[in-house]
Every structure is written in C-alpha cells, then in structure tokens.
DRENDRENFI-343260 format. One record per atom (N, C-alpha, C): residue number from 1; atom name; x, y negated, z negated. Coordinates in nm, 2 decimals, decimal comma, m for minus. Example, Ala and Ser with C-alpha at 12.3 -4.5 7.8 and 13.67 -1.06 7.14 Angstrom:
BEGIN
<num 1&atomo N&X 1,32&Y 0,57&Z m0,78> .
<num 1&atomo CA&X 1,23&Y 0,45&Z m0,78> .
<num 1&atomo C&X 1,32&Y 0,33&Z m0,78> .
<num 2&atomo N&X 1,28&Y 0,22&Z m0,71> .
<num 2&atomo CA&X 1,37&Y 0,11&Z m0,71> .
<num 2&atomo C&X 1,29&Y 0,00&Z m0,79> .
***
This chain:
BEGIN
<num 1&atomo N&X 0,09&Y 0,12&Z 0,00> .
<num 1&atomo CA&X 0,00&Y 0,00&Z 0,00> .
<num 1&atomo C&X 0,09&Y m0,12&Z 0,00> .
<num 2&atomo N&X 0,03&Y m0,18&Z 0,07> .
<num 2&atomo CA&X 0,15&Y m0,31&Z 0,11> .
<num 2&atomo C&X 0,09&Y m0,47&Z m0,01> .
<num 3&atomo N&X 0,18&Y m0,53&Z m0,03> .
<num 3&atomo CA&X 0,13&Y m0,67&Z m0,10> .
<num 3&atomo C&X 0,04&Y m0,73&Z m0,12> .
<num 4&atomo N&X m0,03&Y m0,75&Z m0,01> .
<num 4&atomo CA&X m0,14&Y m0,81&Z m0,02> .
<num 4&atomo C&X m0,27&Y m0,71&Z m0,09> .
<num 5&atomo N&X m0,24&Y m0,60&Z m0,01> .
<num 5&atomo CA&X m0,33&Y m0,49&Z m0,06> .
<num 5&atomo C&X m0,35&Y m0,46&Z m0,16> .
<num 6&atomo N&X m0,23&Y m0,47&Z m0,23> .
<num 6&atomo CA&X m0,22&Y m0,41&Z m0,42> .
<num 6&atomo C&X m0,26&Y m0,52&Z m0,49> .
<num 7&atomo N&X m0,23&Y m0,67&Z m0,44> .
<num 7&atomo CA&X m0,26&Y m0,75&Z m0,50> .
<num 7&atomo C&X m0,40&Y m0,77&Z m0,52> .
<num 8&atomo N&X m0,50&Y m0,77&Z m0,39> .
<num 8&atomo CA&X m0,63&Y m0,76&Z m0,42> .
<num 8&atomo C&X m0,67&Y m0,62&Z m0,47> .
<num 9&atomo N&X m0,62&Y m0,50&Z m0,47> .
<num 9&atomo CA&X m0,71&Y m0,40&Z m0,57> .
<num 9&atomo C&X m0,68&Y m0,45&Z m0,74> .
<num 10&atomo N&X m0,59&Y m0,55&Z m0,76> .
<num 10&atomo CA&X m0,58&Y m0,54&Z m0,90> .
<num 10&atomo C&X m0,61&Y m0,64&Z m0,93> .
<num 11&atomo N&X m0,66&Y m0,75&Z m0,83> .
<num 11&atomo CA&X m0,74&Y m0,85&Z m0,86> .
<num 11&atomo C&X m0,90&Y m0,79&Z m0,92> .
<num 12&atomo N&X m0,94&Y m0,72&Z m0,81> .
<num 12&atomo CA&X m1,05&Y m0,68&Z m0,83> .
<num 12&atomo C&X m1,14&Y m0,58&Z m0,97> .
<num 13&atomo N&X m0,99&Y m0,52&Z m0,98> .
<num 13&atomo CA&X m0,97&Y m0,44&Z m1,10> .
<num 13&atomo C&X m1,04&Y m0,52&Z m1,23> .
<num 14&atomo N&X m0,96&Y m0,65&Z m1,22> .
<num 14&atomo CA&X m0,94&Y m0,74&Z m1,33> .
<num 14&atomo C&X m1,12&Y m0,81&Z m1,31> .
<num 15&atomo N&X m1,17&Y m0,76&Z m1,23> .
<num 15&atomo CA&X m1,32&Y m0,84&Z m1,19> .
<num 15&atomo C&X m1,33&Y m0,97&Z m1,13> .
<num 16&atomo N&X m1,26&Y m1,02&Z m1,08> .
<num 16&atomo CA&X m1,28&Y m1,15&Z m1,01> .
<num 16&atomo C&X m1,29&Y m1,05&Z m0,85> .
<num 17&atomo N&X m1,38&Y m1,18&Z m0,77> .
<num 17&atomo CA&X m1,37&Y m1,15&Z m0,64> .
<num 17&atomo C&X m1,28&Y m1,23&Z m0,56> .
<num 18&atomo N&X m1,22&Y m1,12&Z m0,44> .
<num 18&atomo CA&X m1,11&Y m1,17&Z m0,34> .
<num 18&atomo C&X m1,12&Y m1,15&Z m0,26> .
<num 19&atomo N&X m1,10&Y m1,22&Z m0,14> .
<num 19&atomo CA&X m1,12&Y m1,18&Z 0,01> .
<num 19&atomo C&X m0,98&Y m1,18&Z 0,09> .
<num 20&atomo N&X m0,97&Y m1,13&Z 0,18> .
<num 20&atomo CA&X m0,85&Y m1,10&Z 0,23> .
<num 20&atomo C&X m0,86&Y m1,19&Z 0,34> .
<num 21&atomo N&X m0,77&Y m1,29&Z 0,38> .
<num 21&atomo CA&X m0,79&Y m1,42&Z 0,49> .
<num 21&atomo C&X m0,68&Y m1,40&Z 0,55> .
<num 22&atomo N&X m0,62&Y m1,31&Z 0,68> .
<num 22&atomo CA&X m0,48&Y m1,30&Z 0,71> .
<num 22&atomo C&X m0,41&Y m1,24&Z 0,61> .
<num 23&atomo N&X m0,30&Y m1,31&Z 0,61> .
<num 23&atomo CA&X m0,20&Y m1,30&Z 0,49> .
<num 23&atomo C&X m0,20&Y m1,34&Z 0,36> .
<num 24&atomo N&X m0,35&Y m1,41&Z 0,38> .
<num 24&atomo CA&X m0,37&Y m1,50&Z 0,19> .
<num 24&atomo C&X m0,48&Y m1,41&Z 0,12> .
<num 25&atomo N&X m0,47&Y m1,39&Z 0,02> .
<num 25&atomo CA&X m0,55&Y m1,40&Z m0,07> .
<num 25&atomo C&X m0,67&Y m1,50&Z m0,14> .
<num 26&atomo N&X m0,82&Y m1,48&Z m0,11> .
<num 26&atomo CA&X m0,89&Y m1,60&Z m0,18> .
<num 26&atomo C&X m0,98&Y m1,53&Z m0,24> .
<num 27&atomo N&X m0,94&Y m1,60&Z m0,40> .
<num 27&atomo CA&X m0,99&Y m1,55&Z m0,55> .
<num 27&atomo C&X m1,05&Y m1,64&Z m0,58> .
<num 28&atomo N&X m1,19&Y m1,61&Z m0,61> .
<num 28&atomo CA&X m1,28&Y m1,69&Z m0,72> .
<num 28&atomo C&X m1,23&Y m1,64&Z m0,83> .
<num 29&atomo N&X m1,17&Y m1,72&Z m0,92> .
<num 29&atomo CA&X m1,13&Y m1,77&Z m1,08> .
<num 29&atomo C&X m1,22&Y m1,80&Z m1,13> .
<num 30&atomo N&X m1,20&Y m1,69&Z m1,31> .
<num 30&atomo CA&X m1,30&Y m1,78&Z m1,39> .
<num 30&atomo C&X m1,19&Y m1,87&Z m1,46> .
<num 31&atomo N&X m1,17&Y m2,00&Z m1,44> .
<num 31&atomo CA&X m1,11&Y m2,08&Z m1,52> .
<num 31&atomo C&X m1,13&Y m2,08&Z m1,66> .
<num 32&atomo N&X m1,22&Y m2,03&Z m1,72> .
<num 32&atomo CA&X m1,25&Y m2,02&Z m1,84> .
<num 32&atomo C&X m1,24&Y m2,15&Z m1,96> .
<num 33&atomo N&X m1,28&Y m2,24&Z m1,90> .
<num 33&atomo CA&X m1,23&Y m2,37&Z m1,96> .
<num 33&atomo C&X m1,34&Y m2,41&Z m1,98> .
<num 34&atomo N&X m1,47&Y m2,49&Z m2,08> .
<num 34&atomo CA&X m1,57&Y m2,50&Z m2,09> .
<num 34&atomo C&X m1,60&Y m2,67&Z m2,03> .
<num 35&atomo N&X m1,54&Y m2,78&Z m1,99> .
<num 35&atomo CA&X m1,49&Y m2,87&Z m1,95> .
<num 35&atomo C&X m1,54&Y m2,86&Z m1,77> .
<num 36&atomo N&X m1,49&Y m2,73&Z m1,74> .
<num 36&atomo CA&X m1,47&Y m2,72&Z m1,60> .
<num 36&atomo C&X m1,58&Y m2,62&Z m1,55> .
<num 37&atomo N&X m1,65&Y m2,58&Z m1,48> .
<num 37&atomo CA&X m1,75&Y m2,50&Z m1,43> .
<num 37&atomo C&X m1,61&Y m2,39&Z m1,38> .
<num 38&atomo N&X m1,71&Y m2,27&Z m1,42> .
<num 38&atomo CA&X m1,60&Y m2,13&Z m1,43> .
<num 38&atomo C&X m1,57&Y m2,09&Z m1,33> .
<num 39&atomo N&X m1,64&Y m2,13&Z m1,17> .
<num 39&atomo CA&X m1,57&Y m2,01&Z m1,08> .
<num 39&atomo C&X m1,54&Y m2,10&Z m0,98> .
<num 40&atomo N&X m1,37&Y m2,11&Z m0,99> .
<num 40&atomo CA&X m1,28&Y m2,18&Z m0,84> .
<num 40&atomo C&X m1,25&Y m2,11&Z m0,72> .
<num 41&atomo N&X m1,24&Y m2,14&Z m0,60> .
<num 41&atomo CA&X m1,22&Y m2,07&Z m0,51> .
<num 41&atomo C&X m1,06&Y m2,15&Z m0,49> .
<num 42&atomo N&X m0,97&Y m2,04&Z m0,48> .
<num 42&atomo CA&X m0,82&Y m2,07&Z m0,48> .
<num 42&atomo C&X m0,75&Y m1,94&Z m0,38> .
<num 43&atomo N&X m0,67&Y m2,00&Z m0,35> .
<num 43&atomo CA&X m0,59&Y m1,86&Z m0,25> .
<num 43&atomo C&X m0,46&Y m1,85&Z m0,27> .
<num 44&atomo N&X m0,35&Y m1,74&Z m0,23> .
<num 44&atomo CA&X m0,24&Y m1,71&Z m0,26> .
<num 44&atomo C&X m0,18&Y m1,62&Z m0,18> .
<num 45&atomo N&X m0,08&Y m1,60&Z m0,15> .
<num 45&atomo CA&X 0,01&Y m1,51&Z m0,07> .
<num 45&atomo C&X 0,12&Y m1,40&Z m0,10> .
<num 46&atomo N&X 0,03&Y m1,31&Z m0,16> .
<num 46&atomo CA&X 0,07&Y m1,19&Z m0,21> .
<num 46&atomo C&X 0,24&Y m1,16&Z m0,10> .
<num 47&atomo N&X 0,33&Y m1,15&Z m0,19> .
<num 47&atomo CA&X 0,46&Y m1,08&Z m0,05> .
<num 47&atomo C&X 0,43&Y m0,94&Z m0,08> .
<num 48&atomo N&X 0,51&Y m0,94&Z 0,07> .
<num 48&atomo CA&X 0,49&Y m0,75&Z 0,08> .
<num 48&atomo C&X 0,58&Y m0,64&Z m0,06> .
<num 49&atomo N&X 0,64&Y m0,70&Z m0,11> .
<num 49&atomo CA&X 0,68&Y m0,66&Z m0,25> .
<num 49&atomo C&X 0,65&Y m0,70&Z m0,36> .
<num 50&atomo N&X 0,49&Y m0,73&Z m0,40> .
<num 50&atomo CA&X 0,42&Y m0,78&Z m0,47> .
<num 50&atomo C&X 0,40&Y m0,64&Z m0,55> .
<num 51&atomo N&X 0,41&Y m0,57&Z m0,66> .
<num 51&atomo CA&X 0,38&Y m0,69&Z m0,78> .
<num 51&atomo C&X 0,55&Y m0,72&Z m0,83> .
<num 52&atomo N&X 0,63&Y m0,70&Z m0,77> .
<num 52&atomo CA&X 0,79&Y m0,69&Z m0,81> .
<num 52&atomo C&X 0,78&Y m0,86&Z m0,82> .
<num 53&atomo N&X 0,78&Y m0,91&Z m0,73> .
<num 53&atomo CA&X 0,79&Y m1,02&Z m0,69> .
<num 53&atomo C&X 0,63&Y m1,07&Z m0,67> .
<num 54&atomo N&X 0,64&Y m1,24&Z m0,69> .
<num 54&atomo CA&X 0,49&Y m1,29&Z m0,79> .
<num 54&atomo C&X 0,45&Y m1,38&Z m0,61> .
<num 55&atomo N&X 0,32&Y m1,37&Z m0,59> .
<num 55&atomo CA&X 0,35&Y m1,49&Z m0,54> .
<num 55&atomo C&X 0,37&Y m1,64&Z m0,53> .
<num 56&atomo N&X 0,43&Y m1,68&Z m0,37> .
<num 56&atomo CA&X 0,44&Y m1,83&Z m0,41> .
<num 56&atomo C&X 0,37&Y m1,94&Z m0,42> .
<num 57&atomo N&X 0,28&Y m1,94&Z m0,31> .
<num 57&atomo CA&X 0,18&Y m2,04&Z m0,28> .
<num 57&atomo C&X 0,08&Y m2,02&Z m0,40> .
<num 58&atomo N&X 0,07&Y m2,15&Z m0,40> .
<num 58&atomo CA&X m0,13&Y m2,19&Z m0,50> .
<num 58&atomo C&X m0,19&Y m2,31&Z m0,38> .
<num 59&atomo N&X m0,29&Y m2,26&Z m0,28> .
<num 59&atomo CA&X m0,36&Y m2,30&Z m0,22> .
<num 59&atomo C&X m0,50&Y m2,33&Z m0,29> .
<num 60&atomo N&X m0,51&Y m2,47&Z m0,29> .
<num 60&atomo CA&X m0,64&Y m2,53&Z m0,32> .
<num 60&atomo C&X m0,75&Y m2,60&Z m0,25> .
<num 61&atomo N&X m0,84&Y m2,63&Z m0,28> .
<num 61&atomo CA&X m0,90&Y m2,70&Z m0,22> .
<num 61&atomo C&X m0,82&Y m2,88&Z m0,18> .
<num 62&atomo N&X m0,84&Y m2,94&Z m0,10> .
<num 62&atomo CA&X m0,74&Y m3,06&Z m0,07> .
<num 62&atomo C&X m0,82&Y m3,15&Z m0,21> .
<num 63&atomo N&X m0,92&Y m3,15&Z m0,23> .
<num 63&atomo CA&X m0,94&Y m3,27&Z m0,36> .
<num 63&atomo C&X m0,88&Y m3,27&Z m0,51> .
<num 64&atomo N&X m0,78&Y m3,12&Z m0,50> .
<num 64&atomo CA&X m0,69&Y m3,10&Z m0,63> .
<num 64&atomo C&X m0,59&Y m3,13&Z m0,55> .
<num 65&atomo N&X m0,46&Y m3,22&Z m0,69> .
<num 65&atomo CA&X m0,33&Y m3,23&Z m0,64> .
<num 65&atomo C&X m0,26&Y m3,19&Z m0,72> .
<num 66&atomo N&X m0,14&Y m3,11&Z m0,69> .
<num 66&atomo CA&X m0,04&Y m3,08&Z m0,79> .
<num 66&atomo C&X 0,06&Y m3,16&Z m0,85> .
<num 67&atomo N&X 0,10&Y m3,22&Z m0,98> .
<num 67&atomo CA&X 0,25&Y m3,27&Z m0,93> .
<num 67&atomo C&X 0,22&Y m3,41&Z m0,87> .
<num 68&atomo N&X 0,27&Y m3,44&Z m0,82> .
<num 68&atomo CA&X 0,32&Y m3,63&Z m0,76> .
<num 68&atomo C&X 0,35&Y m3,61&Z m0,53> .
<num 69&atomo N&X 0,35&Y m3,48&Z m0,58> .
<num 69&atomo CA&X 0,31&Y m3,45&Z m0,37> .
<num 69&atomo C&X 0,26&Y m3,40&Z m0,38> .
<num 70&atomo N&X 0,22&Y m3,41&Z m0,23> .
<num 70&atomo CA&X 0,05&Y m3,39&Z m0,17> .
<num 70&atomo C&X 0,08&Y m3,25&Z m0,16> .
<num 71&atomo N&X 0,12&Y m3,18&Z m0,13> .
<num 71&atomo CA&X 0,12&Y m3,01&Z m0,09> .
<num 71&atomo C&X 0,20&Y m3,02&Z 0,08> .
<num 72&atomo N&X 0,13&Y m2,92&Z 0,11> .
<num 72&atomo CA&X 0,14&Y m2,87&Z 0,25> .
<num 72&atomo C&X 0,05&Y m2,83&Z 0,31> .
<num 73&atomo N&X 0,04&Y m2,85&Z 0,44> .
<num 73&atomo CA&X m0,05&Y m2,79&Z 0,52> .
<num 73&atomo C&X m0,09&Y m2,68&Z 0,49> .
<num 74&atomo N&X m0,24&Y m2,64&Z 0,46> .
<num 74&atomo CA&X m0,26&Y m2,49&Z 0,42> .
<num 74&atomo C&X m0,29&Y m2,44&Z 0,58> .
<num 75&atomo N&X m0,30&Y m2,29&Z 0,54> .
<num 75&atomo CA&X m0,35&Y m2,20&Z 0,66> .
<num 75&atomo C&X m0,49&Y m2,17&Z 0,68> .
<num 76&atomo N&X m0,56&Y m2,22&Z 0,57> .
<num 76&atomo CA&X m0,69&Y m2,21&Z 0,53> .
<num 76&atomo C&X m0,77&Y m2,31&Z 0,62> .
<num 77&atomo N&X m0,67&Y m2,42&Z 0,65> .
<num 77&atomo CA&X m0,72&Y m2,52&Z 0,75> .
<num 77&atomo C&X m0,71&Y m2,66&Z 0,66> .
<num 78&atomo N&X m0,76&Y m2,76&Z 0,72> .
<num 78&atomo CA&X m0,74&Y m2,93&Z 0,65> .
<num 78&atomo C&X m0,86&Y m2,93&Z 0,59> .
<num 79&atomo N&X m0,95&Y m2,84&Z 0,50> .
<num 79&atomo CA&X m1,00&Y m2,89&Z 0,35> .
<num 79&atomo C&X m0,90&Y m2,83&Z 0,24> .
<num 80&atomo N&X m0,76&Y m2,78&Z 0,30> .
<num 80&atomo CA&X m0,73&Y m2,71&Z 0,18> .
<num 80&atomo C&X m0,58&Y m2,80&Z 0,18> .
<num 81&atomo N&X m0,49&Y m2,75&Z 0,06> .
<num 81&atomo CA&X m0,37&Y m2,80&Z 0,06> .
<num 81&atomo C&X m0,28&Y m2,67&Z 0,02> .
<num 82&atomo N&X m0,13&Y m2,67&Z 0,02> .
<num 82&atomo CA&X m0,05&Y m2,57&Z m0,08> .
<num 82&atomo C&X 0,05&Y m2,60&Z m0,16> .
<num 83&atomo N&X 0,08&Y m2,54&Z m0,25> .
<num 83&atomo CA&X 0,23&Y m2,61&Z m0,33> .
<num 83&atomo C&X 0,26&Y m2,51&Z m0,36> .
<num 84&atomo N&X 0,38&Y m2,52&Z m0,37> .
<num 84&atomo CA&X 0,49&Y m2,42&Z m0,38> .
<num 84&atomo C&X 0,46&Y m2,45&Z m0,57> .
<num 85&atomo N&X 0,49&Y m2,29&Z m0,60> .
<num 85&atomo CA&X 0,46&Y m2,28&Z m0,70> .
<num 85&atomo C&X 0,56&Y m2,15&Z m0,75> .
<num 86&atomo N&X 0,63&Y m2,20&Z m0,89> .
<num 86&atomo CA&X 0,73&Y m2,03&Z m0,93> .
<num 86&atomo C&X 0,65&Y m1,99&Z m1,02> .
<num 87&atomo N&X 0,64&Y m1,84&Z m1,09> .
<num 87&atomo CA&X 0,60&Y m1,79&Z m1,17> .
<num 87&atomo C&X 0,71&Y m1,80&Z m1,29> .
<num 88&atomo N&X 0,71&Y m1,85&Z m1,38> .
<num 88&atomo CA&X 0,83&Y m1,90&Z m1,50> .
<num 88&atomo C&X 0,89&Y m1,71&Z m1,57> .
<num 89&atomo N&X 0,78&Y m1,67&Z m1,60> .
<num 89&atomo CA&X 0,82&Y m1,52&Z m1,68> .
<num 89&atomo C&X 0,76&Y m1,45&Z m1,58> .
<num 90&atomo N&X 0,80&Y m1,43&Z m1,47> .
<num 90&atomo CA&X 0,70&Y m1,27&Z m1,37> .
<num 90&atomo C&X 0,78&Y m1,18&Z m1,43> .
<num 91&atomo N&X 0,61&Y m1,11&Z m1,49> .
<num 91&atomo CA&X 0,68&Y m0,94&Z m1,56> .
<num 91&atomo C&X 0,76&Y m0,81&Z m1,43> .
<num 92&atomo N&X 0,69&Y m0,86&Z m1,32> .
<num 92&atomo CA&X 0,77&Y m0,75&Z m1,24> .
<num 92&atomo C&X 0,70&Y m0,61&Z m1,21> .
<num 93&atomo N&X 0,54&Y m0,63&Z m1,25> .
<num 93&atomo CA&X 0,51&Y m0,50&Z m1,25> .
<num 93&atomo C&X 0,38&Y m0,48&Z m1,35> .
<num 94&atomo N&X 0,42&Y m0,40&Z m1,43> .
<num 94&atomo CA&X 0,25&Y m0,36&Z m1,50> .
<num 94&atomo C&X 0,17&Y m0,53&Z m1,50> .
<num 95&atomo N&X 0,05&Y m0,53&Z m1,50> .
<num 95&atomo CA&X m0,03&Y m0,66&Z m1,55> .
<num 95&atomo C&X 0,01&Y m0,76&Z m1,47> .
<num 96&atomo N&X 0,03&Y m0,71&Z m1,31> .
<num 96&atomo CA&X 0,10&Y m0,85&Z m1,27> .
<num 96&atomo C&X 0,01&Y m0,90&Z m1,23> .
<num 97&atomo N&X m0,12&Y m0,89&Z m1,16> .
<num 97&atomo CA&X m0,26&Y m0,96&Z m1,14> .
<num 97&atomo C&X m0,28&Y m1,08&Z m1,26> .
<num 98&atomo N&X m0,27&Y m1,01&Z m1,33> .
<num 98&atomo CA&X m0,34&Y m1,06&Z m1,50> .
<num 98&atomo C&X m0,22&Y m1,25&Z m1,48> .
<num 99&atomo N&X m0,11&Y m1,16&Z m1,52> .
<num 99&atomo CA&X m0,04&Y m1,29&Z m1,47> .
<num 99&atomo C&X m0,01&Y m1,38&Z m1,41> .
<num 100&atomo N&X m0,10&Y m1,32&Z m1,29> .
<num 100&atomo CA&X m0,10&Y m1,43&Z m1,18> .
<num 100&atomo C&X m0,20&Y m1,51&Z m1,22> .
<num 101&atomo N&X m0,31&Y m1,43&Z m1,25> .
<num 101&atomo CA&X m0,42&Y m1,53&Z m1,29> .
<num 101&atomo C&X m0,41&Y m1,64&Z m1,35> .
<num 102&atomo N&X m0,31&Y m1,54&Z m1,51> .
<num 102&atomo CA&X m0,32&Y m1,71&Z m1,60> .
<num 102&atomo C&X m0,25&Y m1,81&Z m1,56> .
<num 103&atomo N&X m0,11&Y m1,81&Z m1,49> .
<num 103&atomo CA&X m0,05&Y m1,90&Z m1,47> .
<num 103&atomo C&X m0,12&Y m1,97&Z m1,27> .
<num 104&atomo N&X m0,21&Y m1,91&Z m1,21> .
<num 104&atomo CA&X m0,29&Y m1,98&Z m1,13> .
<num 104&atomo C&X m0,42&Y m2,07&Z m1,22> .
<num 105&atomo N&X m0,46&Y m2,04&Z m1,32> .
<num 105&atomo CA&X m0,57&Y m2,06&Z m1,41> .
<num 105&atomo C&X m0,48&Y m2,22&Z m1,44> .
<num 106&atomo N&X m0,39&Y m2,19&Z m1,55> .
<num 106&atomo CA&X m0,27&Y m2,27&Z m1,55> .
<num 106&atomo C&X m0,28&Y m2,40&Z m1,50> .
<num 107&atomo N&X m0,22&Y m2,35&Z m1,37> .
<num 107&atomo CA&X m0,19&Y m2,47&Z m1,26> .
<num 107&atomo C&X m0,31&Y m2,52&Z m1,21> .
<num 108&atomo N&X m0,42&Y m2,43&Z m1,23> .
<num 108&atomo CA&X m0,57&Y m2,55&Z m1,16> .
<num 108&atomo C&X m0,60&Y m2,61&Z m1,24> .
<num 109&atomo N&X m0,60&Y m2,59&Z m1,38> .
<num 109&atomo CA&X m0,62&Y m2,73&Z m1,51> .
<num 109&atomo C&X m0,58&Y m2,80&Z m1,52> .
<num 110&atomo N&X m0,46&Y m2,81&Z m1,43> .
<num 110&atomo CA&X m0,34&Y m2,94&Z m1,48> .
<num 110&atomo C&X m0,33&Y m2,99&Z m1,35> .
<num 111&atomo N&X m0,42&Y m2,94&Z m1,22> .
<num 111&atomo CA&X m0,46&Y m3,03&Z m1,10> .
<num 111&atomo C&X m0,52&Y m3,18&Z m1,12> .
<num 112&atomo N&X m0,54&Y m3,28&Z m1,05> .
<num 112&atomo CA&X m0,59&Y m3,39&Z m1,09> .
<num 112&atomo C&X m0,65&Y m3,40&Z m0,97> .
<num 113&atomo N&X m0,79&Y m3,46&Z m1,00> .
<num 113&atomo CA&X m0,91&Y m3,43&Z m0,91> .
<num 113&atomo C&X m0,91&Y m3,57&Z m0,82> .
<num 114&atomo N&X m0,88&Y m3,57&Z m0,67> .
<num 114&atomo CA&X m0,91&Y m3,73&Z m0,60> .
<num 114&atomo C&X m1,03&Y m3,73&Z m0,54> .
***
C-alpha cells in the first residue's frame, strides 16, 4: 500500500472522512475547539513513505493564512492555498494519522481568518 493509501485508511480508522484528490488528501477535521465550528475541510500530501515520513503540505481554504506568507498555489485550485509545513516530533510509524491530525488541528487554530 503506497502513501497516500495508508494514510487515508488510517485517517479513516481514526473516523474522520477523506477523499483522495490526485496525490492530496482531503480531510474533514474535527477541530474540536468550541470557539470554532467542528468540521474543516483541509488537504495534505501523504509521500509515498508515509507513515515513516509525515506529510508536508497543509492546504487550506485561501481565507486562512499561515505565518506572515500567503502560501502557495494549491493543486486544489485558486479557492485554496499551501504552506509548507514540518512535523516538530513525527513518531515514524504507530499513530501517525493521530499525529497528523493534532499538529494539522494545531496549525488550523493558529490560521488567521481574512
């Protein structure tokens, strides 16, 4: 099972829904933040040695910004944006879904809405 593939069975696992877009992954998140309505639609790009390696991208909608730059052109098309994004502790393996999530969950709270 290649990258993208493991990453969405263990998305799925975890109960969020994913769709497979190309090479991205798009995950409704429950952000779980009471502040913010629970389910985001966000994307990501599982590499083909996923779960060893985390992915990079956090594709959002274009009205979140990360950071002080605008992102990059998403693949998703011009409502969306991307920013390069590292995973700080990627475990490498068991629970790596899990930890994608929190530190995607993470990074959409601390987006700033234009």
């Amino acid at each position: 099972m290649n990258g993208l593939a493991r990453f969405i069975t263990e998305v799925r696992i975890l109960g969020m829904t994913v769709e497979e877009r190309g090479k991205l992954a798009l995950v409704t998140l429950d952000v779980g933040h009471p502040a913010v309505p629970n389910l985001r639609l966000l994307a990501t790009d599982p590499p083909p040695d996923f779960p060893l390696v985390p992915p990079h991208w956090l594709h959002l909608p274009k009205r979140f910004v990360l950071g002080r730059d605008g992102g990059r052109e998403s693949e998703l098309g011009s409502d969306w944006r991307k920013w390069s994004r590292q995973h700080p502790k990627w475990p490498g393996g068991a629970n790596a879904a899990r930890h994608w999530a929190a530190h995607a969950r993470s990074l959409y709270l601390s987006a700033q809405v234009t």
